[in-house]
C-alpha positions in Angstrom: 93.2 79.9 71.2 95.3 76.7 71.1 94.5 75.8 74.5 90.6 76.4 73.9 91.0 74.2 70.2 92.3 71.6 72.8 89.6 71.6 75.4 86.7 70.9 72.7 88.8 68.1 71.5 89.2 66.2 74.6 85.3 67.0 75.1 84.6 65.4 71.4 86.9 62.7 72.3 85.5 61.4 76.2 82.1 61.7 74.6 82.6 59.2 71.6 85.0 57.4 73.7 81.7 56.4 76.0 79.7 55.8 73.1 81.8 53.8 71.3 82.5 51.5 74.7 78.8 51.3 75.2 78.5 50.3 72.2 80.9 47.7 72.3 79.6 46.1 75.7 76.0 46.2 74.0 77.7 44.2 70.9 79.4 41.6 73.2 76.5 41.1 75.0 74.0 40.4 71.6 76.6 38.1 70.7 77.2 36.2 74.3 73.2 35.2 74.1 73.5 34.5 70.0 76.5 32.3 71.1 74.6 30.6 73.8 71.3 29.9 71.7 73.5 28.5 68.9 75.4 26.5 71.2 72.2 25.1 73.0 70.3 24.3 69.3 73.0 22.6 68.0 74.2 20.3 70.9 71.3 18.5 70.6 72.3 16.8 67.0 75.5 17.2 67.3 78.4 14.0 67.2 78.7 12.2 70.2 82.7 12.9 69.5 82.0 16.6 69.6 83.7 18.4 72.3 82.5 21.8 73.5 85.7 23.8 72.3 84.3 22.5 68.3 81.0 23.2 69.1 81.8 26.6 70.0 84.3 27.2 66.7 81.2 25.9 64.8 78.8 28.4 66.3 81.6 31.3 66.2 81.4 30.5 62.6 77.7 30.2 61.9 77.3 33.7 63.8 80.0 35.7 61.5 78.6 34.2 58.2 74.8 34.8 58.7 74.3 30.9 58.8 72.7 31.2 62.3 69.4 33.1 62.8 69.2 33.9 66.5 66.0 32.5 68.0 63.9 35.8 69.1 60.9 33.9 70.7 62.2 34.9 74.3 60.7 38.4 72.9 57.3 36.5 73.9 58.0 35.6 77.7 56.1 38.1 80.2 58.8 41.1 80.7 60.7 39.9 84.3 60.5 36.6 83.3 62.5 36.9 80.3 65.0 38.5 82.2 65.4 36.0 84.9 65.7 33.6 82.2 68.9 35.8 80.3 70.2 36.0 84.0 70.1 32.7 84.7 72.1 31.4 81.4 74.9 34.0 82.1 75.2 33.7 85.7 78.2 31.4 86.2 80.1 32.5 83.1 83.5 34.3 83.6 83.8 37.8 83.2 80.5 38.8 82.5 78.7 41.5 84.0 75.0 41.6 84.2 72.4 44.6 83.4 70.7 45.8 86.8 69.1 49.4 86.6 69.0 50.7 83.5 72.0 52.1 80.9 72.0 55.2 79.0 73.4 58.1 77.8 71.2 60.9 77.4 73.4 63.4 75.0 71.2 66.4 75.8 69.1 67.3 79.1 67.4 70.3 79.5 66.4 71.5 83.1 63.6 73.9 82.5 64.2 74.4 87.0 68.1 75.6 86.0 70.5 74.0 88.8 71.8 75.9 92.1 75.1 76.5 91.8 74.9 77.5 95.3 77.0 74.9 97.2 79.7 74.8 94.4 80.0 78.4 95.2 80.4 78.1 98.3 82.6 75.3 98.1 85.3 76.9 95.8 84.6 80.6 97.0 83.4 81.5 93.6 79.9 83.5 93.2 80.6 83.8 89.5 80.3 79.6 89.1 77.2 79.4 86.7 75.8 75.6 85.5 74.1 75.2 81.8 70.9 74.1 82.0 71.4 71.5 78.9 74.1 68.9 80.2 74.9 65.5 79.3 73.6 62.7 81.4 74.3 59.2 81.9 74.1 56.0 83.7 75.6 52.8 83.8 74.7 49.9 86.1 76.0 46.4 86.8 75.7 43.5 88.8 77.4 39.7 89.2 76.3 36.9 91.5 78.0 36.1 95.1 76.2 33.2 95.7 73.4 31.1 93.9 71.4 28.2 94.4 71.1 28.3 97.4 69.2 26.3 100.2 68.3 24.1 97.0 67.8 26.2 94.6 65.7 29.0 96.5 67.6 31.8 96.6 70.4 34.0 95.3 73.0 37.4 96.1 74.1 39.5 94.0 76.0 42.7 94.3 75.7 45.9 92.0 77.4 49.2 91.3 75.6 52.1 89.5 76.8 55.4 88.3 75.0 58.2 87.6 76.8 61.6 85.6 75.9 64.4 85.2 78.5 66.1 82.7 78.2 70.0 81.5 80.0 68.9 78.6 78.5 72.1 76.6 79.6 74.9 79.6 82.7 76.1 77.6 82.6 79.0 80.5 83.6 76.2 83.3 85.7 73.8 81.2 83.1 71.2 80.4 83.1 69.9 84.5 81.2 67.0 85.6 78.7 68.5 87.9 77.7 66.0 89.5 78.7 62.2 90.1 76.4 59.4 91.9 78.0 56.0 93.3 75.3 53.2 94.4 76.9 49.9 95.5 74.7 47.5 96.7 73.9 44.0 98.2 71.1 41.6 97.9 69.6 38.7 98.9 66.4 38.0 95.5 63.8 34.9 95.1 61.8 34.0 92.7 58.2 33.1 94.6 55.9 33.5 91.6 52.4 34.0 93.9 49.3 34.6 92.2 48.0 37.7 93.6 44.6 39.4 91.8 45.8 37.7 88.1 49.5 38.9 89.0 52.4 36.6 89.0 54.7 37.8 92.3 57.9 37.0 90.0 61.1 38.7 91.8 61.3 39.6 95.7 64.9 41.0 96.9 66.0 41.8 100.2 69.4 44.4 100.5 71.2 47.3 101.8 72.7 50.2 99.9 74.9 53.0 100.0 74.7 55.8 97.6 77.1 59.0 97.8 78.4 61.4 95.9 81.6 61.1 96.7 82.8 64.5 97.7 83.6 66.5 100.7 82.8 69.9 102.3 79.7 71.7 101.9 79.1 69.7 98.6 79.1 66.3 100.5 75.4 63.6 100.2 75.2 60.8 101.2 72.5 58.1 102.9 72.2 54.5 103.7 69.1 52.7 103.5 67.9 48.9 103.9 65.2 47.9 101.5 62.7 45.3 100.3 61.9 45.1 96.6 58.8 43.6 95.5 57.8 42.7 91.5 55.2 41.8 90.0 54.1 40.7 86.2 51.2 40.2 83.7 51.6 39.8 80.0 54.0 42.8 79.1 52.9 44.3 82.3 55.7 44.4 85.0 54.7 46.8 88.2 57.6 47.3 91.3 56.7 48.4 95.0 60.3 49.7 96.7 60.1 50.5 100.2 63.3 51.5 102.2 64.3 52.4 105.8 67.0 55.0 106.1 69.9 54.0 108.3 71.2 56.7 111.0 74.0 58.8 110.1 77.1 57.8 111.6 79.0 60.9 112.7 77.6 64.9 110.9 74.7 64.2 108.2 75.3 66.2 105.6 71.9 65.7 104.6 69.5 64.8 107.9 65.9 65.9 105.5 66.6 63.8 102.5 63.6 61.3 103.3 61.2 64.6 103.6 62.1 65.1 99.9 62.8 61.1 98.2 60.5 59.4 101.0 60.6 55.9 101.7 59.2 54.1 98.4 59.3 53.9 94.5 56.1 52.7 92.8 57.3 52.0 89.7 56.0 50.4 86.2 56.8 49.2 82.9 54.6 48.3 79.8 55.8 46.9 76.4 54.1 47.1 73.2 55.7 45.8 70.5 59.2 46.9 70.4 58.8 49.8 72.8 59.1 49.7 76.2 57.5 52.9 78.2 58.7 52.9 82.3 57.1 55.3 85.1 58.2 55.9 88.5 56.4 57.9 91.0 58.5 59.0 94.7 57.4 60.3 98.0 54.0 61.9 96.2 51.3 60.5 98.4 53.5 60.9 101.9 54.5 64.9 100.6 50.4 65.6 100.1 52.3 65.8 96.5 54.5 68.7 97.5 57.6 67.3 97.1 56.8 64.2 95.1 58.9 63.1 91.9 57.7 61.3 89.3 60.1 59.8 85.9 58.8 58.9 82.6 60.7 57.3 80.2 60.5 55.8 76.4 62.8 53.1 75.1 62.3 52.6 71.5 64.0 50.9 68.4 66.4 52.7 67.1 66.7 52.3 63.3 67.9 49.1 62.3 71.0 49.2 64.9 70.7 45.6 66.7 72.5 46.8 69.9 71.6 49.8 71.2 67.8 52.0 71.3 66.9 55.4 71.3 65.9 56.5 74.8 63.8 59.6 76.4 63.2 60.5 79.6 61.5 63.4 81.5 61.8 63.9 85.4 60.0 66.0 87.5 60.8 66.1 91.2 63.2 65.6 93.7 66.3 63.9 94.1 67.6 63.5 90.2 71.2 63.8 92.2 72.2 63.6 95.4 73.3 67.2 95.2 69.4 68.1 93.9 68.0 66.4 96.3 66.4 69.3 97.9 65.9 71.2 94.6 63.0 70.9 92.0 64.3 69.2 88.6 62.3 69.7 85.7 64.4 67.9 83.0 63.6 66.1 79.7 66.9 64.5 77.6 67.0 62.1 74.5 70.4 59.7 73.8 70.1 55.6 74.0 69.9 53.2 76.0 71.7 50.2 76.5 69.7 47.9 78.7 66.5 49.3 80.1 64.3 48.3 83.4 63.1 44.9 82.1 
């Protein structure tokens, strides 16, 4: 009894712990661009005397006492432009980490497909192992600059990381295991063009190579390398991506030789804002599979209330590949949380 009272504590406790940090990296981030705006508004009248220390105590100040309204006409830029822009004014600060893919939690996701629990079975010599179809899933994804400004200006690298969980945080049976775990590091080489192409702005081209693995061994072991190109294009509040990749051979046993039949070798994707929402679709391996084994993710980024850092998120996923461990296996999932940062 004691030892069960305990369990659903530490589950109650890791899942407001992430919350809570989430929240706290959204807030730091709100207030890193409030600071910056105030600080680039006010330098321009300030003293000639004026150091940047005081003109940063002054702005700390205007921002706790409500003196300073933040400046929200960024909100009007085209979508990837406005993030270039918010990339471009953080890039050289110290210890800050940059949004790349999006960040969310999704507190509930239902798989109406259930998940095999076939490998895990085999792994641990179990055939009682059972997975809930309603887990928790959640993603977090960061990047920081290597070099910039290069060749005059032309062209940047960045690295990334993203995770990707996928927690059974309501399988009381199991202990609340994380079923599945997703690491994605990841370099680049990204310019900004801007070609007009058919009333399109070619804003963002990127050039990298990737690793993405679940981290585990045995029978429960994916992983795949791939090189890629990453194309992006933008009108208005219209942003639309083209991803192509080339797997990289296996070096020693492939524990997964067939994972292009199923995820291909492109993402079309897409995002549209109106207003204050922002609504995201990505379509995989549909045309090449005759749409056998295509995939295809909608999701729904939405104020949420009046909370200033965070948004309400949905997203629905129907396809391959939602893990590395599912790659081969049909997900039909739909899950509701927030979101952090989203696509653009």
């Amino acid at each position: 009894m004691i030892r069960r009272i305990y369990r659903r504590y530490i589950r109650i406790i890791g899942k407001y712990t992430l919350i809570l940090t989430l929240s706290f990296l959204s807030a730091q981030m709100s207030t890193a661009t409030e600071l910056d705006d105030c600080m680039l508004q006010t330098m321009h009248n300030a003293e000639e005397t004026m150091t940047i220390g005081e003109l940063r105590l002054q702005c700390q100040k205007r921002i706790k006492d409500g003196s300073f309204v933040y400046n929200e006409k960024d909100d009007e830029l085209p979508l990837v432009e406005k993030r270039i822009r918010q990339d471009k004014e953080h890039i050289l600060q110290p210890f800050t980490l940059m949004a790349h893919k999006p960040t969310y939690v999704l507190l509930g996701s239902y798989n109406t497909n259930s998940y095999d629990p076939t490998p895990c079975r085999k792994q641990f010599n179990d055939p009682n192992i059972e997975f809930d179809d309603m887990e928790t899933k959640f993603q977090l994804s960061v990047k920081f600059p290597l070099l910039v400004n290069l060749a005059d200006n032309t062209f940047d690298i960045y690295a990334a990381y993203t995770n990707r969980s996928f927690w059974q945080v309501y399988n009381n049976t199991l202990s609340s295991p994380f079923r599945e775990t997703n690491h994605e590091p990841e370099i680049w080489l990204q310019f900004h063009p801007k070609w007009k192409i058919f009333g399109f702005t070619n804003i963002w081209n990127s050039f990298g190579v990737s690793h993405q693995s679940n981290g585990r061994g045995g029978v429960l072991s994916r992983s795949w390398n791939r090189i890629y190109g990453w194309f992006t294009f933008e009108r208005g509040h219209l942003a639309m991506s083209f991803k192509p990749w080339y797997r990289l051979p296996a070096n020693g046993n492939d524990d997964n030789p067939d994972i292009t039949e199923y995820l291909g070798h492109y993402e079309l994707s897409a995002s549209y804002k109106y207003g204050k929402h922002v609504f995201s679709i990505m379509s995989r391996n549909n045309i090449e599979s005759n749409f056998h084994r295509g995939t295809i993710e909608l999701s729904w980024s939405f104020p949420l209330y009046h909370w200033p850092y965070l948004r309400g998120y949905v997203q629905y996923f129907n396809g391959y590949g939602e893990s590395l461990i599912d790659y081969n296996h049909r997900s039909n999932s739909l899950g509701i949380g927030f979101s952090l940062t989203d696509w653009l």
